[in-house]
N, C-alpha and C positions, 0 to 999 in steps of 0.2 A: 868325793873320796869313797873310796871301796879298800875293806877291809875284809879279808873271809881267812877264818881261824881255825884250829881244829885242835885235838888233842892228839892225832896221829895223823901221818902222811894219807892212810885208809879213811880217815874220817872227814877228811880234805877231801880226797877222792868224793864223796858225796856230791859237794855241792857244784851247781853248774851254772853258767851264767843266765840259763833258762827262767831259774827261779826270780830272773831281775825284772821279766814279760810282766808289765802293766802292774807294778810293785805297788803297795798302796801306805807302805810304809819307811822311815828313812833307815830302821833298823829291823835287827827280827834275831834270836837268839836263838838258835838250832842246837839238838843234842843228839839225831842219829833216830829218835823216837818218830816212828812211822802208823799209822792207823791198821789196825789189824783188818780191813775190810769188810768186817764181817757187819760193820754199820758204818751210816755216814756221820759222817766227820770232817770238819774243815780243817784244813793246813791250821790256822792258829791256833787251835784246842789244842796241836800237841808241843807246838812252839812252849819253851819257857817261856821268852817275854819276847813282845814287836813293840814298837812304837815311833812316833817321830823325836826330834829332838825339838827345844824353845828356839827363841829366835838366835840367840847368843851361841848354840849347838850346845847346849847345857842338858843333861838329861831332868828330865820334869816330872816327878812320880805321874802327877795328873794327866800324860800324855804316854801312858805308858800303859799295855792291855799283857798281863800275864795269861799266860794257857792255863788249859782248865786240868788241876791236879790228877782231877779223879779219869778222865779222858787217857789222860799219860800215864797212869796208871794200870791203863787198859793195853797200851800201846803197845808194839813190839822194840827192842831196841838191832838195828843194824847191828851185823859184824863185819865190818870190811875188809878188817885185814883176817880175820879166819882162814885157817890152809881147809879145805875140804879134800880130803885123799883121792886121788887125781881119778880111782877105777870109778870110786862113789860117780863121779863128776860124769865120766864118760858113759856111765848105766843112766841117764839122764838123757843124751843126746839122740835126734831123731825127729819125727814129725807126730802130732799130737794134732787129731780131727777133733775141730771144738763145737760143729755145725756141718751141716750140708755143704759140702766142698770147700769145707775153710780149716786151715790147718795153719799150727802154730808149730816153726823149726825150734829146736834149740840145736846149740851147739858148744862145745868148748874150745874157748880161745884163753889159751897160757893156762891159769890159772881160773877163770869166769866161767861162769855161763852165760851165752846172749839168747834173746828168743827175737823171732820176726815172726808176726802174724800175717798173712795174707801179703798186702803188698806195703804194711806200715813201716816204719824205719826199724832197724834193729836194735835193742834193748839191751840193757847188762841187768841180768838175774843177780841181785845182791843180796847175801844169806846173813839168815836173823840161825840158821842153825845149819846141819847137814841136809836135810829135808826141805825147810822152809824157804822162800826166798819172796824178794820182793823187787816189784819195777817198780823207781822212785817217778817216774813220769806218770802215774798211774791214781795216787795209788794203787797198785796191784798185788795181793797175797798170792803167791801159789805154793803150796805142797805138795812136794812128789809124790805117790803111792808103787808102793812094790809088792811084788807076789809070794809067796814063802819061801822061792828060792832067789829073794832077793832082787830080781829082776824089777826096775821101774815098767810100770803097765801104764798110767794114767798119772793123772794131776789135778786136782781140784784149786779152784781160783775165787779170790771175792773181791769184786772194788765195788764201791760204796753202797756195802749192804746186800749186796745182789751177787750170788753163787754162780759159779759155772764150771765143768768138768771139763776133761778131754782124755779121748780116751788114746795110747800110741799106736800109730799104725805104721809106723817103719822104724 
């Protein structure tokens, strides 16, 4: 049996049947809290609580591994359903050189942003703010940077512990 709950239709949107790949538990209680990137961190630090069930599907404190307060603490929380004002969104779209010949699109679709790097699959940018955004597949943080007139120039990025920039070139 498979249950997946949310507190909003956006919060639902999260989860994807990805996160079922090589599962190592019968449960896991998500709350939208993502790792800031800026250090590593495992998926269950910021879990409230995983665990399995007894043999009877009884919950068993003793079988049960809560996340680490002070970690989620640290965390970012998603905002999925956020409206981010549509011009914001489109001063964001474009191509962003992260490396010698490697360049990261974004784009907007409806309401989102997506990014594709190189030739990976394409992502959905989901915002912790206006600014902020995060790929759940990643973890990945990036924040836009703009120029005094507003204008997005670059982006700075962290997945686990490790920085990287980019700066736009279209």
């Amino acid at each position: 049996m498979l249950l997946a709950g949310a507190s909003s239709a956006g919060a639902l949107s999260l989860w994807t049947p990805d996160r079922l790949r090589d599962a190592d538990f019968d449960f896991v209680i998500e709350d939208g809290h993502v790792p800031i990137g800026t250090e590593r961190v495992s998926q269950s630090q910021i879990w409230v609580a995983g665990g399995w069930f007894d043999r009877r599907w009884q919950i068993d404190d003793s079988l049960v591994i809560s996340g680490n307060s002070e970690v989620r603490s640290k965390s970012a929380v998603l905002q999925p359903d956020r409206v981010i004002d549509p011009a914001i969104l489109a001063s964001y779209a474009g191509a962003y050189q992260i490396g010698p010949g490697v360049a990261v699109k974004v784009r907007v679709a409806g309401k989102s942003l997506m990014a594709q790097a190189a030739e990976q699959p394409e992502v959905e940018l989901v915002p912790a703010s206006d600014v902020e955004f995060y790929v759940l597949q990643g973890p990945v943080k990036i924040v836009f940077e703009k120029d005094a007139a507003g204008k997005a120039v670059s982006f700075k990025g962290w997945q686990n512990g490790q920085q990287f920039a980019a700066k736009k070139i279209e």
